[in-house]
Backbone as a ProteinNet text record, in pm:
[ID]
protein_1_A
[PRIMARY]
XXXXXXXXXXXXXXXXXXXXXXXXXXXXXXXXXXXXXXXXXXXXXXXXXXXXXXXXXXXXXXXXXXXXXXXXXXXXXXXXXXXXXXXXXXXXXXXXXXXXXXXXXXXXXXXXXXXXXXXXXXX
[TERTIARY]
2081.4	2075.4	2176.3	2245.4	2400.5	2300.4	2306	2309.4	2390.6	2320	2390.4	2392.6	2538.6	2588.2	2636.6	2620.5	2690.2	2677	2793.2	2858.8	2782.8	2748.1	2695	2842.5	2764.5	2890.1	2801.1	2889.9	2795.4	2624.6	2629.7	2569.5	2461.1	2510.5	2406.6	2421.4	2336.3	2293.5	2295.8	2319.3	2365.2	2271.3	2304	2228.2	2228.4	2145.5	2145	2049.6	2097.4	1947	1996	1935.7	1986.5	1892.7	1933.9	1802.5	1810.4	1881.3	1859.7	1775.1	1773.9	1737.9	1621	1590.6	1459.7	1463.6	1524.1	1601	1631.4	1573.6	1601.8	1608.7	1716.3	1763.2	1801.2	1750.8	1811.1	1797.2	1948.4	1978.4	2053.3	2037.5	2098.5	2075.5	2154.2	2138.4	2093	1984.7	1991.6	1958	2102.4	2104.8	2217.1	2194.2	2312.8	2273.8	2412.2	2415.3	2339.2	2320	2284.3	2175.9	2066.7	2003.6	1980	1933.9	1926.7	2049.4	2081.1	2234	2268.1	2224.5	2224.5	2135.1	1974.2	1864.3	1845.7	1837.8	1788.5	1822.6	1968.6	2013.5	1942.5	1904.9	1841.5	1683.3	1636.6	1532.9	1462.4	1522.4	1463.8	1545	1670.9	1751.9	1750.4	1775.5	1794.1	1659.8	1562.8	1435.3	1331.2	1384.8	1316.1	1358.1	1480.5	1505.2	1428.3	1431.9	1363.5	1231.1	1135.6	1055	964.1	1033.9	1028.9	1060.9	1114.3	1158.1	1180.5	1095.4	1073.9	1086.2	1134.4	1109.1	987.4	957.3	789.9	764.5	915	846.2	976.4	960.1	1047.6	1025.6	1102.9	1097.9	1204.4	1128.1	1181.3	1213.7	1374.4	1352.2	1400.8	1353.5	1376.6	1404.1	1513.4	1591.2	1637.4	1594.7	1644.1	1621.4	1742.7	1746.7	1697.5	1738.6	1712.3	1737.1	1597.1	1618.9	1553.7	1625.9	1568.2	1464.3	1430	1274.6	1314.7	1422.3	1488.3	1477.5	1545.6	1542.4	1360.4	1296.1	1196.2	1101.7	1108.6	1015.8	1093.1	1202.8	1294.7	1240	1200.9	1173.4	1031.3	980	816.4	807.5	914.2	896.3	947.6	1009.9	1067.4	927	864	729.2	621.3	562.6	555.4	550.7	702.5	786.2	733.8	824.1	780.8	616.5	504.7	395.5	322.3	426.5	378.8	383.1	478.5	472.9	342.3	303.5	131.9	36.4	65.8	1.2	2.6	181.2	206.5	175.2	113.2	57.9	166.2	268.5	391.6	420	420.6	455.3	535.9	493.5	601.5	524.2	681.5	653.3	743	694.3	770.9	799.3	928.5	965.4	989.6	936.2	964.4	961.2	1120.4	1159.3	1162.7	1096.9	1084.3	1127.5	1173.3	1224.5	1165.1	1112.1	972.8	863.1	755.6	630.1	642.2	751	723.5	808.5	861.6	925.8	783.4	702.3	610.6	526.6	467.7	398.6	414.4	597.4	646.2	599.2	609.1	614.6	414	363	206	215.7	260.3	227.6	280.2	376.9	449.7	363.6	297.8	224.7	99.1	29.8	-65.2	-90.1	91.9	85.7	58.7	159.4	207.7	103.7	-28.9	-68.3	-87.4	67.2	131.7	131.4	93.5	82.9	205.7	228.5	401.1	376	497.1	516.7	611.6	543.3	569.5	684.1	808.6	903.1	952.9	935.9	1026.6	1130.2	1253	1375.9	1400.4
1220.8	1082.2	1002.3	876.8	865.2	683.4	712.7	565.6	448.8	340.8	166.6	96.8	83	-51.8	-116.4	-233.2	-368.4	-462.2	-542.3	-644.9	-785	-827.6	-975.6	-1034.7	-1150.7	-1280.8	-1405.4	-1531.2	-1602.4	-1657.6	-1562.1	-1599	-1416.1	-1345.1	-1244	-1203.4	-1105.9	-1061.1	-883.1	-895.6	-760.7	-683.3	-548.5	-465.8	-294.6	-208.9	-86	-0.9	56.9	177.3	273.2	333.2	443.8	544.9	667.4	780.1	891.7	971.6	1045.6	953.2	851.1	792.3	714.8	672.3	630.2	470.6	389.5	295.7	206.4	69.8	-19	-160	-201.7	-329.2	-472.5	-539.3	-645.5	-792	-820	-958.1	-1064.5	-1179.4	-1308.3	-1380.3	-1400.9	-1523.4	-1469.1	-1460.2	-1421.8	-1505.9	-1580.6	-1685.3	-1605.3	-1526.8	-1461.4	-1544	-1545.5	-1599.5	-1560.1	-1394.7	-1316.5	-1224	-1268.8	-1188.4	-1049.4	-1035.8	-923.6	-846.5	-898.4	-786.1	-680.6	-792.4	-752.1	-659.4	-704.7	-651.3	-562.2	-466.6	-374.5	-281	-246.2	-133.4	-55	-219.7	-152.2	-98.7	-212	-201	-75.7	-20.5	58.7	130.2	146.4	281.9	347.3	265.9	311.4	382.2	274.4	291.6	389.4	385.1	491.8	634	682.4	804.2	822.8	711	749.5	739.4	699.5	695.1	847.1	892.7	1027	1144.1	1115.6	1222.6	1160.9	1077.9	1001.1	1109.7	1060.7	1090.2	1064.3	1099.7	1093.3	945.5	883.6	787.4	656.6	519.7	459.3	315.2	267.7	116.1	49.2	-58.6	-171.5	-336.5	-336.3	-473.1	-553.6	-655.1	-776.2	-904.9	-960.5	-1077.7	-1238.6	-1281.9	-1330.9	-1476.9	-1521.1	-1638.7	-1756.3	-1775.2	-1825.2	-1708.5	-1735.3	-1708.2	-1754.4	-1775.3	-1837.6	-1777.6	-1840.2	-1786.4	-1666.3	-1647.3	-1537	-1399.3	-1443.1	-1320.1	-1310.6	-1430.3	-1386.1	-1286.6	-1295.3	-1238.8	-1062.7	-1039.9	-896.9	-844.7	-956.9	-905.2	-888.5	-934.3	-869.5	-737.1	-729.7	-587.3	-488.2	-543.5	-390.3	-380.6	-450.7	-425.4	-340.6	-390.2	-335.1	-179.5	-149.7	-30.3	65.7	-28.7	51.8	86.8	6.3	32.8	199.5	233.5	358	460	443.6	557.8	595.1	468	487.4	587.6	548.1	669	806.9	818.5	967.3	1022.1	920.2	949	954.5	865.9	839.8	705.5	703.6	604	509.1	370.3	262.3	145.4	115.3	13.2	-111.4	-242.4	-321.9	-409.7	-459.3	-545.1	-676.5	-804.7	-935.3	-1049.9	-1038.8	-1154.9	-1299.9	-1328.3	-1507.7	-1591.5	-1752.9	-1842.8	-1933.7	-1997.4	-2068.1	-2042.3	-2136.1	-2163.6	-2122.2	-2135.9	-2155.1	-1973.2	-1942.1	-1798	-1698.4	-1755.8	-1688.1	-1647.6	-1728.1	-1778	-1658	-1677.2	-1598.1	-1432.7	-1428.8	-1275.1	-1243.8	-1340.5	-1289.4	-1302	-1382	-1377.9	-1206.2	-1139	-1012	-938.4	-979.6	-895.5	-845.1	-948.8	-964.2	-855	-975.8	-842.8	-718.1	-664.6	-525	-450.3	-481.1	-433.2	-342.8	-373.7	-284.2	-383.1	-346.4	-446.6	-433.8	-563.6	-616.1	-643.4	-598.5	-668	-770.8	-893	-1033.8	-1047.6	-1058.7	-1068.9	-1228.5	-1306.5	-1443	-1411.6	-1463.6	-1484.8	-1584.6
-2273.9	-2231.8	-2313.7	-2251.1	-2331.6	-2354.4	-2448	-2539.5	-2460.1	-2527.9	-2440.5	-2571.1	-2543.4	-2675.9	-2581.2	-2596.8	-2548.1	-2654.4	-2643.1	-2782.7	-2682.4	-2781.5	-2768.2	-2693.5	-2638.3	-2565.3	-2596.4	-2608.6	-2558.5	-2518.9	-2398.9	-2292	-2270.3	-2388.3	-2353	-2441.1	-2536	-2628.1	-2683.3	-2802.7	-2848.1	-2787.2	-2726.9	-2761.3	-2749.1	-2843.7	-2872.8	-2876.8	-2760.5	-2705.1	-2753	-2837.8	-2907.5	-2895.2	-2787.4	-2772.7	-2870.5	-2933	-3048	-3180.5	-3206.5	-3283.2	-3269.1	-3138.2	-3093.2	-3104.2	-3122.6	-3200.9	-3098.8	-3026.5	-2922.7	-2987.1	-2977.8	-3036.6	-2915.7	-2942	-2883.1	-2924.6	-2964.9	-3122.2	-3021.2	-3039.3	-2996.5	-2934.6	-2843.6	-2700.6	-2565	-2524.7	-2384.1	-2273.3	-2251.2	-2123.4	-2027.3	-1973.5	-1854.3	-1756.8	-1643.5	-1525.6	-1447.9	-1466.3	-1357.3	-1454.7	-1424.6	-1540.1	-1487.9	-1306.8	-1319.7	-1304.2	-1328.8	-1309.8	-1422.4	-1578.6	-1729.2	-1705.1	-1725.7	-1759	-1686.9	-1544.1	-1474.9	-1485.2	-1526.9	-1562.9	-1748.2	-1812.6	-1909.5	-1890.8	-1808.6	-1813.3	-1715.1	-1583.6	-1497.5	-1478.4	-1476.1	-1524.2	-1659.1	-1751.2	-1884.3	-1935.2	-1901.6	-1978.3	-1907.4	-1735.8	-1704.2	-1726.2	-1793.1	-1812	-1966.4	-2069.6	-2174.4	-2200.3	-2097.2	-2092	-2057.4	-1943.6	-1931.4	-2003.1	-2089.1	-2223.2	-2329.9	-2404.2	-2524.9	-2644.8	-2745.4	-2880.3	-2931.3	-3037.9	-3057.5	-3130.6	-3136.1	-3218.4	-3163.3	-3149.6	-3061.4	-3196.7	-3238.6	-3298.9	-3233.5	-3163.5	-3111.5	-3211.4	-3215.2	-3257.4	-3149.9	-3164.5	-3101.6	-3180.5	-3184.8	-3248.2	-3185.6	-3107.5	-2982.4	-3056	-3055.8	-3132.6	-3011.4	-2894.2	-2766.3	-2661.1	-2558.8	-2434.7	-2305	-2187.8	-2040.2	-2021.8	-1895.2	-1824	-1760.6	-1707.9	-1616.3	-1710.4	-1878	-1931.4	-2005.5	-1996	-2056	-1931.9	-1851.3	-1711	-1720.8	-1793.3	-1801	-1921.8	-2035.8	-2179.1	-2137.5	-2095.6	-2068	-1963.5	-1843.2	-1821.3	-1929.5	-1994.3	-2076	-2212.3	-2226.8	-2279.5	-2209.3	-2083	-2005.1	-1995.4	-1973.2	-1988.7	-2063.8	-2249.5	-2356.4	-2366.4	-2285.6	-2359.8	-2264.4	-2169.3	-2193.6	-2236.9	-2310.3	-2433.9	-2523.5	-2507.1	-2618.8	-2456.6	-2353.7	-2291.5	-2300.8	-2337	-2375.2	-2525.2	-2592.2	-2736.3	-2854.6	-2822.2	-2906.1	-2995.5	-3085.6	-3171.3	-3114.1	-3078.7	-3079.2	-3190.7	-3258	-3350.7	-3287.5	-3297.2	-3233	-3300.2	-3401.9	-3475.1	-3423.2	-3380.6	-3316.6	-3436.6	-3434.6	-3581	-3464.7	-3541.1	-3511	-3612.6	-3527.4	-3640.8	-3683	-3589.9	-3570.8	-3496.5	-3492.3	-3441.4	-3280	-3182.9	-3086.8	-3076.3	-3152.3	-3113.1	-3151	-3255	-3322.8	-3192.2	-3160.2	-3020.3	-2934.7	-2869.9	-2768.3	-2819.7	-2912.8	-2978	-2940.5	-2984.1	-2967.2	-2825.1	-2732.5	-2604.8	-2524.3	-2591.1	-2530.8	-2568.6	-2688.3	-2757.9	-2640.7	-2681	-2568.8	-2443.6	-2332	-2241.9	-2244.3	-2327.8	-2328.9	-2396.6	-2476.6	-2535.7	-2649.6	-2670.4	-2814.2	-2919.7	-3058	-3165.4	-3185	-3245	-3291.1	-3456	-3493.7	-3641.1	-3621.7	-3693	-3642.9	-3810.1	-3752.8	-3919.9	-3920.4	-4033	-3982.5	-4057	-3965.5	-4021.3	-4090.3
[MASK]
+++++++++++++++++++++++++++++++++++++++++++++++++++++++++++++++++++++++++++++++++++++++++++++++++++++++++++++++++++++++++++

């Protein structure tokens, strides 16, 4: 399975799926024009091949200094996503750095959904 780097812009946000390493990153701004255009390839191509042949152990960070409603409705499927790995009996740890009160919030609300506990980091 071939790894996804993409360099931050603007208007969309770093990020690094790294499958030998287990290792899912995503740092910055996520206001794209076209959100699904960004997000689907990570989220239901990418994530459905590693989902199906996971490593035993997956840490997710999440950094998102701002993001839209468009990418927040993409960041909750890829929770979603990740939380079935705890079906297949695999370690996910989920790092959600917040800056304030209202990012803190967002992080318990994914939390919530997805039903995977988050480690809540402030920046």
């Amino acid at each position: 399975m071939e790894n996804i780097l993409i360099e931050a812009t603007s208007r969309t946000p770093f990020v690094n799926f790294n499958y030998q390493e287990g290792i899912l990153e995503i740092k910055g701004r996520a206001i794209p024009e076209n959100a699904l255009g960004f997000f689907q390839p990570l989220v239901y191509d990418w994530l459905d091949g590693y989902v199906n042949d996971p490593p035993e152990e997956t840490i997710v960070n999440i950094n998102l200094e701002y993001f839209n409603t468009s990418s927040s409705l993409w960041i909750s499927k890829l929770f979603k996503k990740l939380a079935l790995l705890l079906t297949l009996e695999k370690k996910v740890t989920v790092n959600w750095h917040y800056m304030d009160e209202d990012s803190f919030e967002e992080g318990k609300d994914y939390e919530e959904i997805s039903k995977m506990p988050f480690n809540m980091v402030k920046v």
